[in-house]
C-alpha atoms as one frame of an Amber mdcrd trajectory, in Angstrom:
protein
 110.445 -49.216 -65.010 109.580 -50.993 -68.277 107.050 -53.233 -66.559 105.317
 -49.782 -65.319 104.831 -48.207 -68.077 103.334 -51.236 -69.478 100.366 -51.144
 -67.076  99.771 -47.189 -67.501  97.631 -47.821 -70.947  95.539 -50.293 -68.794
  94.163 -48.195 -66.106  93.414 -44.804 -68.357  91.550 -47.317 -71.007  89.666
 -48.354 -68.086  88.880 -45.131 -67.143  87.553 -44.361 -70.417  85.538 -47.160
 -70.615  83.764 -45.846 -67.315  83.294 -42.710 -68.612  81.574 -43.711 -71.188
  79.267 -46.160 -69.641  78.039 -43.764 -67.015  77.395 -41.574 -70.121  75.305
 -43.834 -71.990  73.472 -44.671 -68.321  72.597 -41.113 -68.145  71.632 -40.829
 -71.758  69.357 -43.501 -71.280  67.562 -42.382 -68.176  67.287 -38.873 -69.861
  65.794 -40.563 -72.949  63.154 -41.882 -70.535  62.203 -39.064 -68.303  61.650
 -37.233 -71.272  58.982 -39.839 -72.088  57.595 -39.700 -69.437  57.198 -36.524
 -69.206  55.566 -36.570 -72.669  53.469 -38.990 -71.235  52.251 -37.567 -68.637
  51.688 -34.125 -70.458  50.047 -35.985 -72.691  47.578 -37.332 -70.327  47.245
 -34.003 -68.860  46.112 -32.330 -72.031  43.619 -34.791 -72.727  41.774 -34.418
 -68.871  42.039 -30.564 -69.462  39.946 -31.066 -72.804  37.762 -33.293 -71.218
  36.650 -30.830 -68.584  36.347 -28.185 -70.589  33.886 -29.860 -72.290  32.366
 -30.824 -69.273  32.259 -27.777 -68.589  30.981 -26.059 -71.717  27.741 -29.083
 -71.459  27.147 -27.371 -67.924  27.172 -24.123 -69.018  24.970 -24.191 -71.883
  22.323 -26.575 -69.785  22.771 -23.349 -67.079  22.224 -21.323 -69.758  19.487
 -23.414 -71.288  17.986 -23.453 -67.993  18.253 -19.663 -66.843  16.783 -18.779
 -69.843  13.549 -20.870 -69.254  13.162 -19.531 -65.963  13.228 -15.860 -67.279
  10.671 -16.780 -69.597   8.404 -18.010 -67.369   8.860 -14.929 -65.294   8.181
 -12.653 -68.074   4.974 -14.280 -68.746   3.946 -13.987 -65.070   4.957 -10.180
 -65.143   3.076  -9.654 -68.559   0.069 -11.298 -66.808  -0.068  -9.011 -63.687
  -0.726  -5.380 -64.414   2.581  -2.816 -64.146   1.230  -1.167 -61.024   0.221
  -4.681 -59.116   3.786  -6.231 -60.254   5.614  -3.210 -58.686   3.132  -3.448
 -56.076   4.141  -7.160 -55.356   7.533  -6.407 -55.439   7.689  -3.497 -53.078
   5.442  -5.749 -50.388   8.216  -8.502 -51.150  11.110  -6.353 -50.217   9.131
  -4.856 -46.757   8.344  -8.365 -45.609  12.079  -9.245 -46.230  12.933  -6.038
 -44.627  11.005  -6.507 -41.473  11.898 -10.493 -41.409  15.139  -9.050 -40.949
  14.326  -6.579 -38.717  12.541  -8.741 -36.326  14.995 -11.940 -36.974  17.736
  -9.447 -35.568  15.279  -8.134 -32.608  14.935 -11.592 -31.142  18.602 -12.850
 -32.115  19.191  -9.733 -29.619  16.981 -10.902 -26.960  17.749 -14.616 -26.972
  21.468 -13.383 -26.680  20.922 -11.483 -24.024  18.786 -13.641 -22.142  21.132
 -16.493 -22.697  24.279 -14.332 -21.112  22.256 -13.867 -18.191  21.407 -17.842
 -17.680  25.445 -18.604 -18.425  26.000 -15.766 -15.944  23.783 -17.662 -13.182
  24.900 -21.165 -13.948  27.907 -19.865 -13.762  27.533 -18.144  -9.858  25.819
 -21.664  -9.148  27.550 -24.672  -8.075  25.646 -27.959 -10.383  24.099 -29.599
  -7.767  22.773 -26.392  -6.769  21.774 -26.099 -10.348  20.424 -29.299 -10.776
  18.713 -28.746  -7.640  16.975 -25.969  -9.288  15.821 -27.447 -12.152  14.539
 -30.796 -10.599  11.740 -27.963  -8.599  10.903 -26.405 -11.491   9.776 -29.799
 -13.150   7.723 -30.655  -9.848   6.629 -26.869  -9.723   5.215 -27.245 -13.561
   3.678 -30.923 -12.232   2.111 -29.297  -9.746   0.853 -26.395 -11.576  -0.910
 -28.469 -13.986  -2.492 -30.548 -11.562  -3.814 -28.011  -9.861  -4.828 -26.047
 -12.969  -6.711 -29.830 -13.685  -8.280 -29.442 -10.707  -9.851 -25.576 -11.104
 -11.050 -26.271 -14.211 -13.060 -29.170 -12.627 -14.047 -27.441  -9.585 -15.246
 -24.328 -12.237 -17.255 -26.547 -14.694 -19.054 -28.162 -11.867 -19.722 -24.592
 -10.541 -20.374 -23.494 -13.800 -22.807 -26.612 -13.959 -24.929 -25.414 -11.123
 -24.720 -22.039 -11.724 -26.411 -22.723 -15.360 -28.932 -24.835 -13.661 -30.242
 -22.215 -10.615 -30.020 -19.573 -13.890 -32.411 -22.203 -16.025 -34.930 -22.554
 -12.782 -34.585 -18.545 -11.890 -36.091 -18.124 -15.837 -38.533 -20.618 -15.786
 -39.974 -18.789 -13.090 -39.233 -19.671  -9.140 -42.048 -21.404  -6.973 -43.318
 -21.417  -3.702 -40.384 -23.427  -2.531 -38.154 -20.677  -2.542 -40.270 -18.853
  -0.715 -40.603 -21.575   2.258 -36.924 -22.553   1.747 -35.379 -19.879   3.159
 -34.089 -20.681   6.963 -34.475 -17.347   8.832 -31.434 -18.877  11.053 -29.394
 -18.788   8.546 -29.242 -15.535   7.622 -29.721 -12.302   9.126 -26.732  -9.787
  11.237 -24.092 -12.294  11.982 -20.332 -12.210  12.035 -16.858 -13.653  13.814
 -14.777 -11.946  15.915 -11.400 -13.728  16.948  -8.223 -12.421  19.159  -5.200
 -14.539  19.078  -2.991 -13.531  21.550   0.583 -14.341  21.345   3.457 -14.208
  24.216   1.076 -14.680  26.865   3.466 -14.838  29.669   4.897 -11.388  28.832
   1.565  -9.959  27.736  -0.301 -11.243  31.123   2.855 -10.723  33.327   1.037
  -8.837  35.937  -2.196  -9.918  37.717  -4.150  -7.064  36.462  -2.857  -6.694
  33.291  -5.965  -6.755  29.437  -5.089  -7.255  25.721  -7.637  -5.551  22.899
  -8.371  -7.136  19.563  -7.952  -4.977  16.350 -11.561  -3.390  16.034 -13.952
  -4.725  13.567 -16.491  -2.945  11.484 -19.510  -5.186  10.864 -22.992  -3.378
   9.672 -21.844  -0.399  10.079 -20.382  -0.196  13.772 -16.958  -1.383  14.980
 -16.616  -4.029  17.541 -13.670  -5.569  19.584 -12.824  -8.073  22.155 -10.807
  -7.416  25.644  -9.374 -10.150  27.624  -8.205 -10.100  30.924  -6.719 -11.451
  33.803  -8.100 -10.528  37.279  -7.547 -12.081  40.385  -6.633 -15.268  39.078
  -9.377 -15.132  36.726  -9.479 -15.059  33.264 -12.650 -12.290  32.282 -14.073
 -11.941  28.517 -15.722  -9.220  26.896 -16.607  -7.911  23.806 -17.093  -3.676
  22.740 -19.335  -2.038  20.952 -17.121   1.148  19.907 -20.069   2.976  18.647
 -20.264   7.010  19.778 -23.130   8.045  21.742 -24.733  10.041  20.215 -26.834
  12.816  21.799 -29.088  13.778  19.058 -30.370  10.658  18.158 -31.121   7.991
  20.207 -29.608   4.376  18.878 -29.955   0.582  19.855 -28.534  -2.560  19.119
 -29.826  -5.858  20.341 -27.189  -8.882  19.698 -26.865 -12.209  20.995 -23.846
 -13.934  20.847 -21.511 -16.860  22.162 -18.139 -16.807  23.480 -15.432 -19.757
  23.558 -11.882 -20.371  24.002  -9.736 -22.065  21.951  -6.078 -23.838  22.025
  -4.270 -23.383  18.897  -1.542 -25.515  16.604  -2.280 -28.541  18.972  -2.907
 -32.420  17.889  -6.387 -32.249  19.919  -7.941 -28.984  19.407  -9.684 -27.878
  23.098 -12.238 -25.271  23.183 -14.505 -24.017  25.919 -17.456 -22.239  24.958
 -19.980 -19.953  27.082 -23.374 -20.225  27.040 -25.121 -18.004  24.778 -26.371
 -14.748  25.750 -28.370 -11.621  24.427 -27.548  -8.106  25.242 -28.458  -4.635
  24.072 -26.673  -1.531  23.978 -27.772   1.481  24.054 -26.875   5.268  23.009
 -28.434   7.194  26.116 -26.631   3.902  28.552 -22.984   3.637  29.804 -23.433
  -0.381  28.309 -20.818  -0.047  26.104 -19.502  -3.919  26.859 -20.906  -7.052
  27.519 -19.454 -10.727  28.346 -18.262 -13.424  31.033 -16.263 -11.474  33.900
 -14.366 -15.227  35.593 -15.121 -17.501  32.647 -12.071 -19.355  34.261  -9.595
 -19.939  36.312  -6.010 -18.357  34.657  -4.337 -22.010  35.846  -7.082 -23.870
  34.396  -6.308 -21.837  31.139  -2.850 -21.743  30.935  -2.870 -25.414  31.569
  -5.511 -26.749  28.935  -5.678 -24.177  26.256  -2.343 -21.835  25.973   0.109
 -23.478  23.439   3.394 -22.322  22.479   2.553 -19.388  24.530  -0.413 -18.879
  22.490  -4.304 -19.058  22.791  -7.054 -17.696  20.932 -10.396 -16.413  22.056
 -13.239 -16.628  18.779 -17.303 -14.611  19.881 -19.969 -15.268  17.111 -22.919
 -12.667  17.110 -25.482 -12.399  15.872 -27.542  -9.123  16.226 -31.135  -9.678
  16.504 -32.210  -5.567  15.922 -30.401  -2.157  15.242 -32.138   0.987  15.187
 -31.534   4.955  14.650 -28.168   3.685  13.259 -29.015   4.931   9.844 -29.483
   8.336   8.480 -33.332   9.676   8.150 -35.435   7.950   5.495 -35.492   9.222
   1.731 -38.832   7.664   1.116 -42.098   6.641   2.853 -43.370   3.165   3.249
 -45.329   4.026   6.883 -49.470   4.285   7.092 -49.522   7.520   4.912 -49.054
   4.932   1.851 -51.959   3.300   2.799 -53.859   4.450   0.405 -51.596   3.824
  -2.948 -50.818   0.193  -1.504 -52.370  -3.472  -2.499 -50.292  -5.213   0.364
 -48.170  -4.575   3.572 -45.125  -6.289   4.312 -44.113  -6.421   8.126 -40.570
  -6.820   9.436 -39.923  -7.020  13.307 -43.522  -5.571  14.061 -42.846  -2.594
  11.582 -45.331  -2.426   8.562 -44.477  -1.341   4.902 -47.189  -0.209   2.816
 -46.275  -1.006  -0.938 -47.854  -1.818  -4.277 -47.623  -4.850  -6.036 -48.254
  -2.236  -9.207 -46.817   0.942  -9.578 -46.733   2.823 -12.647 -47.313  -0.231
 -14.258 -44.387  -1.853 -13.256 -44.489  -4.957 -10.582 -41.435  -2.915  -9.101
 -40.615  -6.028  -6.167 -41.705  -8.747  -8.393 -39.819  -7.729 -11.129 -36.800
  -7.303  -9.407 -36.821 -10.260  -6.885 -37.840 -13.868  -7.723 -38.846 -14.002
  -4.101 -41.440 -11.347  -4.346 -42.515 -13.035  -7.748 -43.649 -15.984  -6.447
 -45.135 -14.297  -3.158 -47.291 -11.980  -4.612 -48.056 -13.873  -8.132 -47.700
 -17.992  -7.233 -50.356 -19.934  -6.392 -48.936 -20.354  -2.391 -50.930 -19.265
   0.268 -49.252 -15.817   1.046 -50.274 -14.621  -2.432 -53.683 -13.665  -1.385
 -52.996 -12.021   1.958 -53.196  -8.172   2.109 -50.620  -8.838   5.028 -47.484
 -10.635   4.672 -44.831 -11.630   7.551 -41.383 -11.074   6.689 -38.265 -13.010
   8.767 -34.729 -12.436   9.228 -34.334  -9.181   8.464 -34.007  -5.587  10.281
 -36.689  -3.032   9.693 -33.780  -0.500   8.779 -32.288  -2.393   6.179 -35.565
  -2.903   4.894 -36.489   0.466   4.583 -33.140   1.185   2.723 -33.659  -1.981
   0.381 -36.940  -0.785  -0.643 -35.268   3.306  -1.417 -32.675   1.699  -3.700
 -34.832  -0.319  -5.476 -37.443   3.114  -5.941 -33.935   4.612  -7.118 -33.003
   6.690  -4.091 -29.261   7.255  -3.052 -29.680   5.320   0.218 -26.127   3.375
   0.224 -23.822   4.215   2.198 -20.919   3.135   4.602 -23.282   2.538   7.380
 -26.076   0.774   5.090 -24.223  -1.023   2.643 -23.772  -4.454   4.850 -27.679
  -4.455   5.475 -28.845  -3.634   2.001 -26.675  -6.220   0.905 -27.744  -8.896
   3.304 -31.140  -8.006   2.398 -30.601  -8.314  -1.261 -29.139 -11.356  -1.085
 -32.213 -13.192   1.058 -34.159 -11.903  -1.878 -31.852 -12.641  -4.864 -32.590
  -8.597  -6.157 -29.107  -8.740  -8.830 -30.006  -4.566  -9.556 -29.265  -3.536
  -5.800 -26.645  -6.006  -5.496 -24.910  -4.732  -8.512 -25.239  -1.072  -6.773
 -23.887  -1.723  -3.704 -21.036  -3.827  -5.101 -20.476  -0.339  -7.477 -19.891
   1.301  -4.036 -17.995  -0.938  -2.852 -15.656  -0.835  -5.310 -15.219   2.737
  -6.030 -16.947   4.722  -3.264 -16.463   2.670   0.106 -13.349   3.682   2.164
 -13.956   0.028   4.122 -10.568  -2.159   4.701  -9.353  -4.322   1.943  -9.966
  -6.737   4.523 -13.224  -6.342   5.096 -14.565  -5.847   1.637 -12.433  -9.234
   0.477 -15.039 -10.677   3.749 -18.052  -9.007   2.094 -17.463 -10.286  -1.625
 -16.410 -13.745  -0.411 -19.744 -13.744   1.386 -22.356 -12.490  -0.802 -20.212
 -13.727  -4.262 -19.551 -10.264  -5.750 -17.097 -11.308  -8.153 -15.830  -8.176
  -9.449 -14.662  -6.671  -6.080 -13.621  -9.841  -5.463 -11.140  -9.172  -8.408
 -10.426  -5.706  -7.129  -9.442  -7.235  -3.909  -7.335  -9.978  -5.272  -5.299
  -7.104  -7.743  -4.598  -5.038  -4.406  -3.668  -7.718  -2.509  -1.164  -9.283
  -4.881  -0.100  -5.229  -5.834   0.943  -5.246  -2.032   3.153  -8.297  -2.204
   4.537  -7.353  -5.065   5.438  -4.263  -3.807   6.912  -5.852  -0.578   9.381
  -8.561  -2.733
């Protein structure tokens, strides 16, 4: 008991004595948070000080600055007049206004047009895409390239064109004149008949197939095939009406051949050439090679894929009482007001070299020019010899030049021709007129006529319809 209450004083002075040590601990680490605290406030304080006057230095170069710049732009508005400043800054606020105006017009259309390509890239699968845009990039090669190579093909056509203009100014000589290959020119056209599914078309023994008719100089033509006995006949038609009242012929010569199509070697068999007329007050409405073979031989050589094609080139030599009655004179009553007579297929045509003091031919025609005023032999006749041509279509040549209304669907292909032989650009230019907004001819056929006689603006017309139609179509 004694010894136990001995020890009690121990332990509680212990007790004390860590009481108080964890008291002075804490006092101590007070002590020093509060320092450095102070510290850090301290440090605070001073950073805060030194932006704000950091900040006050910006502000008063700002200020400095702003007030510079309105200083300058008082002295530019003092130096415009008030009405031009206001002007100024009216125009200032439209242009922004319509910037914005358009700037939101083709953020609109950009948008739009890019949903509709994520739309189809979308639908497509990406090699189908890529696909796609690898033929585009050899579409654009090949459009260039080929836009390379019409420019070079114009400016060489260009090139000569520029040069025939040059000698057609300088005045045209006798070579012209003696350059011009009869031959060549004149009535002639193409007819061709290809004539698919033969075996159905040419089932029977007796059995004929048509071509689409033609219109060439006025009168329609055709071709008619057909199998006869084991033969195979050709013919071609003139589809003209007889007419009763006045009395018409044509003279032609032509050539007729057979040909195998879409084959490696191309056969043809060709007829010889022969001449025919046909007549109004006749029954000779058709004219060709009745057995111009055997329907083996022709199957065997010349059909392919079921297919052969029959082509007759003619050429027609004379055509009269075709046209309407004559607006003007150019017979033997002329005689007397003429200085030379031109003669076409035994026909003569009194004219003057002047009338009204105009050289009316000569003026018009480079041709005529050098006949009647170059220093070549035919200058001096009183009779000149004139090749190639049709009486008829001379006649009507000669009213539109004298400024009669002579063109018309029947005489338009003849006048032309003629005009062309003689290089007469005011005739040419009418009938081309006609063509173009008078003429009830086939697109077809007037796309034949400008390709032929280079009549560039119904050329054009032809080319708008055409592509019109296929648009139309897709």
């Amino acid at each position: 008991m004694n010894r136990a209450r001995g020890e009690a004083p121990s332990c509680g002075a212990r007790r004390e004595a860590g009481d108080a040590s964890q008291k002075r601990i804490k006092n101590t680490l007070s002590e020093w948070s509060v320092e450095k605290f102070l510290d850090m406030r301290k440090d605070l304080l001073d950073r805060q000080r030194d932006l704000e006057k950091s900040n006050m230095e910006m502000v008063e170069k700002f200020e400095k600055l702003s007030n510079e710049l309105q200083s300058k732009m008082d002295k530019i508005v003092e130096a415009l007049h008030p009405e031009a400043s206001s002007e100024v800054v009216e125009k200032i606020r439209l242009c922004d206004d319509k910037i914005e105006k358009v700037s939101k017009e083709h953020q609109e259309k950009f948008d739009s047009i890019q949903s509709k390509l994520n739309q189809i890239e979308k639908t497509l699968k990406p090699e189908v895409w890529s696909e796609i845009v690898e033929k585009i990039k050899l579409s654009d090669k090949k459009i260039e390239k080929l836009s390379k190579e019409h420019e070079e093909k114009f400016n060489s056509i260009q090139s000569k064109v520029n040069e025939i203009d040059k000698t057609l100014k300088s005045g045209v000589s006798s070579e012209i004149v003696e350059n011009i290959d009869s031959a060549t020119t004149g009535k002639y056209f193409v007819l061709k008949h290809t004539i698919n599914n033969v075996s159905s078309v040419f089932k029977d023994k007796m059995s004929c197939s048509f071509s689409e008719r033609e219109e060439h100089f006025g009168v329609l033509w055709q071709i008619n095939v057909e199998r006869e006995n084991g033969f195979l006949n050709l013919y071609f038609w003139n589809s003209l009406l007889c007419n009763t009242e006045k009395k018409w012929e044509i003279e032609v010569e032509y050539e007729l051949k057979i040909v195998s199509p879409n084959s490696r070697e191309k056969k043809e068999k060709s007829g010889e050439k022969r001449c025919s007329v046909f007549k109004s007050h006749g029954n000779y409405y058709k004219s060709g090679f009745p057995k111009f073979m055997e329907w083996d031989e022709l199957e065997k050589d010349f059909v392919v894929d079921n297919c052969f094609c029959v082509e007759i080139a003619v050429k027609v030599k004379k055509m009269t009482g075709i046209y309407k009655e004559n607006m003007r004179r150019f017979d033997n009553s002329m005689e007397q007001y003429s200085d030379v007579i031109l003669i076409v297929n035994d026909q003569k045509f009194y004219v003057s070299k002047l009338v009204s003091s105009e050289y009316i031919l000569a003026t018009h025609s480079p041709y005529f020019q050098s006949l009647f005023m170059g220093k070549n032999n035919e200058a001096n006749k009183s009779e000149i010899q004139l090749s190639g041509i049709d009486a008829d279509d001379f006649q009507k040549y000669l009213e539109v030049l004298y400024g009669k209304q002579a063109i018309d669907e029947f005489t338009v292909e003849g006048i032309l021709m003629v005009a062309d032989k003689y290089a007469t650009r005011v005739v040419i230019e009418k009938c081309e007129y006609f063509l173009q907004y008078e003429s009830k001819k086939k697109l077809k056929k007037k796309l034949q006529l400008s390709t032929r006689y280079k009549l560039a603006a119904l050329m054009k017309q032809c080319m708008e319809e055409i592509k019109g139609q296929a648009d139309s179509r897709s």
